[in-house]
C-alpha positions as CSV (number, residue, x, y, z in Angstrom):
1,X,95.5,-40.2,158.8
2,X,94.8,-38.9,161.9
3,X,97.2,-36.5,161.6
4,X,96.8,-35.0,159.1
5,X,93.0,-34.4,159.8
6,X,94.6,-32.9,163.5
7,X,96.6,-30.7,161.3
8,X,94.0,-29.9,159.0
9,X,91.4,-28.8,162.1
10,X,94.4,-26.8,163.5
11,X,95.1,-25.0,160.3
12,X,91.7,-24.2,160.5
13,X,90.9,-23.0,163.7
14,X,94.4,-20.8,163.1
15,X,93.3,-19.3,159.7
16,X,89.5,-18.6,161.2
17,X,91.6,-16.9,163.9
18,X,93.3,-14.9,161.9
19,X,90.7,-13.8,159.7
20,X,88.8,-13.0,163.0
21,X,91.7,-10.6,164.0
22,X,92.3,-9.1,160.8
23,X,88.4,-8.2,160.8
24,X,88.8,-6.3,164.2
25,X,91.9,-4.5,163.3
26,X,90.2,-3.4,159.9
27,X,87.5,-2.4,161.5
28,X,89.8,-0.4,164.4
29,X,91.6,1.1,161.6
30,X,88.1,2.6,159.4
31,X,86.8,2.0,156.5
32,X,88.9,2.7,153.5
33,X,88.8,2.2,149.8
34,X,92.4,1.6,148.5
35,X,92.1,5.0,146.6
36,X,91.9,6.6,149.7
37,X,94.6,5.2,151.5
38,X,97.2,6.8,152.0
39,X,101.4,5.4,151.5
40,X,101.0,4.6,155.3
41,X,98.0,2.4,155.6
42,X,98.7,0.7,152.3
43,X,102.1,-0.2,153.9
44,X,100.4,-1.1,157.1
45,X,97.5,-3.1,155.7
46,X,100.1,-5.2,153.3
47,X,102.4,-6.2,156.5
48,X,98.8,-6.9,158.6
49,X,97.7,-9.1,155.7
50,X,100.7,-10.9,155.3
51,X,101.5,-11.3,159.5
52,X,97.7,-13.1,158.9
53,X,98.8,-15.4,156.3
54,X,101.4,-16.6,158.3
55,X,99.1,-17.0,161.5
56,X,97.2,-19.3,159.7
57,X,99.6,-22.0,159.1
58,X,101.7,-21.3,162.2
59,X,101.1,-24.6,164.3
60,X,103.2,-24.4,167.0
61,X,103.1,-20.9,168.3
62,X,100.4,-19.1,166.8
63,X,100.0,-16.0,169.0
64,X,103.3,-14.8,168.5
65,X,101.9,-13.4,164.8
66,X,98.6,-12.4,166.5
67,X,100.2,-9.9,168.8
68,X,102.5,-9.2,166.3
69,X,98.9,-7.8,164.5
70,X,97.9,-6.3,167.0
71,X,100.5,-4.4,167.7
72,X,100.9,-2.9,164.0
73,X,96.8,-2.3,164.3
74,X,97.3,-0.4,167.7
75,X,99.9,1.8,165.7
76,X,97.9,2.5,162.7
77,X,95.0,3.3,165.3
78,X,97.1,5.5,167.0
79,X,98.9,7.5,163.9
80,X,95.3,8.0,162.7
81,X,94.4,9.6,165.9
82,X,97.9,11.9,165.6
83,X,97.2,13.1,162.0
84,X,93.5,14.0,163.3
85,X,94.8,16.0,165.9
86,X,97.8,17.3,164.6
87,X,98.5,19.2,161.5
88,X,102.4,18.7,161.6
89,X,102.3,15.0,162.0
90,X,99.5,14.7,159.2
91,X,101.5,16.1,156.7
92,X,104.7,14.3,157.7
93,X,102.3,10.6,157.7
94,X,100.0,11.7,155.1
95,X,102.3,14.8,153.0
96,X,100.8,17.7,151.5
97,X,99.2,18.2,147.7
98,X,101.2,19.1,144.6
99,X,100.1,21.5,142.4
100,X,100.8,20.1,139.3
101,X,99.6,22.8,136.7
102,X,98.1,26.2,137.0
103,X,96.7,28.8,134.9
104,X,98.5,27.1,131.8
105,X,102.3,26.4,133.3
106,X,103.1,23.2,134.3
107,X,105.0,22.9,137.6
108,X,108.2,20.5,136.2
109,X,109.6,20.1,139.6
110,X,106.6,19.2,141.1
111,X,106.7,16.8,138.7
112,X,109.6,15.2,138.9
113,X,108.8,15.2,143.3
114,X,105.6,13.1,142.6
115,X,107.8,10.5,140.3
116,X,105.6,11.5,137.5
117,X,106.5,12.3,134.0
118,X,105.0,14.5,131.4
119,X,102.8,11.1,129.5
120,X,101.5,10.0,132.9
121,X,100.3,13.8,133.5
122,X,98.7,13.1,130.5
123,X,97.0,10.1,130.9
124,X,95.8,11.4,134.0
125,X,94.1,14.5,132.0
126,X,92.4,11.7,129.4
127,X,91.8,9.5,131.9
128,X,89.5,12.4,133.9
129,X,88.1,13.2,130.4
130,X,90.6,16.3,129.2
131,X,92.0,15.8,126.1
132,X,92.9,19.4,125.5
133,X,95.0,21.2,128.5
134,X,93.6,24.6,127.6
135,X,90.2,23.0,129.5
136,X,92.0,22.8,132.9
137,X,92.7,25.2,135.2
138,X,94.8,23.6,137.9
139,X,95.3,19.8,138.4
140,X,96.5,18.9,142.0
141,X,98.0,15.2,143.0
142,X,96.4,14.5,146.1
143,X,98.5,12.6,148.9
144,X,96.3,9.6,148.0
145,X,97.6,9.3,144.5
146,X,95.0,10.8,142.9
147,X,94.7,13.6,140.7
148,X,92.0,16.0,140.8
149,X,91.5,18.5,137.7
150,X,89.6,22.2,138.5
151,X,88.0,23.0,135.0
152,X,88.5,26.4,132.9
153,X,85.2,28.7,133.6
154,X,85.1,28.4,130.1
155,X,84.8,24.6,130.1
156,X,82.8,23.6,133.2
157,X,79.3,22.4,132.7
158,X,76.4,24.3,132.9
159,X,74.9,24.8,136.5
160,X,71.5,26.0,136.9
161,X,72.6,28.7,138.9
162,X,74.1,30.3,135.8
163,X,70.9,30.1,134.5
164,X,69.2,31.8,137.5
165,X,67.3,28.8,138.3
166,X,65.8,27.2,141.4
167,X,65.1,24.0,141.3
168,X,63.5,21.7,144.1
169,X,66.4,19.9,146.2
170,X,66.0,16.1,145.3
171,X,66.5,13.8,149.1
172,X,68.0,10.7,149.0
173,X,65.7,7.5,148.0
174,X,64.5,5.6,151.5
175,X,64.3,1.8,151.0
176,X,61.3,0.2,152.5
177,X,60.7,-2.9,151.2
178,X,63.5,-5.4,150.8
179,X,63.4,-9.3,149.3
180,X,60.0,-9.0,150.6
181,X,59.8,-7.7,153.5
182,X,59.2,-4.4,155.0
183,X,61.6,-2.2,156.8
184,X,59.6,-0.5,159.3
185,X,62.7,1.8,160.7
186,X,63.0,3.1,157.3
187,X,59.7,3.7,157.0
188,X,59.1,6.3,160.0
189,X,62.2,7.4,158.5
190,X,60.8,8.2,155.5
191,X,57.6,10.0,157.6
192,X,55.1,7.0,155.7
193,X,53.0,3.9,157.5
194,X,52.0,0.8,156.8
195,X,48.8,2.1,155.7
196,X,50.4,4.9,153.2
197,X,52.8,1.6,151.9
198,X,49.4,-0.5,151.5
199,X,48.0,1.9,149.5
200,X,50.8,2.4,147.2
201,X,51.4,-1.0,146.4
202,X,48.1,-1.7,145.4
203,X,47.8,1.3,143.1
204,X,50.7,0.0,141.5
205,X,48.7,-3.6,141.4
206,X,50.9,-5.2,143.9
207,X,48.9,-7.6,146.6
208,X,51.5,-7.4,149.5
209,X,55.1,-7.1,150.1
210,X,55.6,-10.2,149.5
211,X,55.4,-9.2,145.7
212,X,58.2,-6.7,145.5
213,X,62.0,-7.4,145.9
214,X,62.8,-3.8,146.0
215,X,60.9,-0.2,147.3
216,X,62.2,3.3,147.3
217,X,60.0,6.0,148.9
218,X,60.9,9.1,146.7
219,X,60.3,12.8,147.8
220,X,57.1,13.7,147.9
221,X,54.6,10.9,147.7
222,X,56.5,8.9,145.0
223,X,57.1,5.0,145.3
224,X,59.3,3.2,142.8
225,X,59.0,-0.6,142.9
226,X,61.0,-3.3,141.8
227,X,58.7,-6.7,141.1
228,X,60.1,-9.9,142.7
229,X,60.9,-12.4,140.0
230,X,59.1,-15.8,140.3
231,X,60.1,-19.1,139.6
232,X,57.6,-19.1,136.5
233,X,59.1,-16.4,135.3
234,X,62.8,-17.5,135.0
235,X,62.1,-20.3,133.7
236,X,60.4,-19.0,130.9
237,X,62.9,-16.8,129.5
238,X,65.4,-19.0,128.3
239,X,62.4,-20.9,126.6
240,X,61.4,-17.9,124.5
241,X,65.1,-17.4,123.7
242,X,65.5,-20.9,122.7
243,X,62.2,-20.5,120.3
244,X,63.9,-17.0,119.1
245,X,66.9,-18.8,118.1
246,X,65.2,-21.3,116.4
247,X,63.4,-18.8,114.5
248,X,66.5,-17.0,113.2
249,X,68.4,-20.3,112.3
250,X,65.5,-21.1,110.3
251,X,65.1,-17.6,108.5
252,X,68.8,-17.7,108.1
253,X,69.0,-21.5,106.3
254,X,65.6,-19.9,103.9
């Protein structure tokens, strides 16, 4: 018995360890969405992940998979900072976009270089919302795996400089009040006090921040708030729905 709850610590003071490491090392290497990776770091990432599981069950000699981690992050670090610097090795790591259709020809052979065949092209168009080719201009396949469409001038949506208008430039919503409680950093952000978040609340028929789970400060002098739910409250909405149902059973049996 003993043993096994030795083990058992070990196995977890390994596996924290390795989660630990693989946090560092995703953190050295950026953050990236899998759509954005590249062939490279998805490679990477899978041996990393993998060199971690195996840390966290190795008893005997667990650093040997550690700096076997770190030395595939230090390489991904390090390519990253080549294909910043260098075009050359960027395209041989990263490679270079395929123009896939242009003006109305489809390219076949950079098709067939991208592994891709004519009904995947096309799930790609339906997929992005083109279900007639005439509406695209060129489609590219980035080195990510994704393929981006440029609409016909024809077929692109309406901007409102094509209708010669100016409208005001919309700024990103500024939270201020979270679960309750105020966020003063985002609040000088935001060029608005205390006072100017008092007086806003109130107007809205809020007491305090205490009231509000969420509060945006919009351009201008525009607050939209978000009420806090109570205990009250969620416990009477599955009451009315129970009553509702009771209701309908009963209309239904008449």
């Amino acid at each position: 018995m003993e043993d096994i709850l030795q083990q058992g610590g070990q196995i977890a003071l390994t596996a924290l360890g390795s989660l630990a490491a693989l946090f560092l090392l995703t953190k050295l290497s950026g953050n990236k969405q899998v759509s954005q990776m590249n062939l490279f770091d998805y490679v990477m990432g899978i041996t990393i992940g993998s060199i971690a599981a195996e840390m966290a069950s190795e008893l005997e000699s667990p650093l040997r998979p550690l700096w076997a981690m770190v030395v595939y992050g230090l390489t991904a670090w390090g390519i990253a900072l080549l294909t910043n610097r260098s075009i050359r090795v960027r395209r041989f790591i990263t490679g270079k976009p395929l123009i896939l259709m242009d003006s109305g020809v489809i390219y076949r052979k950079n098709l067939r270089r991208a592994r891709m065949d004519l009904n995947e092209f096309l799930m790609y168009c339906r997929v992005s919302g083109y279900f007639d080719l005439n509406q695209i201009q060129t489609a590219i396949l980035e080195h990510n795996g994704t393929v981006t469409f440029l609409p016909a001038a024809m077929q692109r949506p309406v901007t409102p400089a094509d209708l010669s208008m100016q409208p005001r430039q919309e700024l990103l919503q500024t939270p201020v009040v979270q679960d309750g409680r105020v966020l003063p950093e985002n609040l000088q952000k935001a060029g608005r006090d205390g006072v100017w978040l008092e007086r806003k609340l109130r107007e809205k028929g809020y007491h305090g921040p205490e009231e509000v789970l969420l509060a945006m400060a919009a351009t201008g002098d525009q607050l939209t708030v978000y009420p806090m739910e109570t205990k009250k409250e969620a416990r009477e909405i599955p009451k009315n729905s129970r009553i509702l149902r009771i209701i309908r059973n009963i209309l239904l049996f008449l």
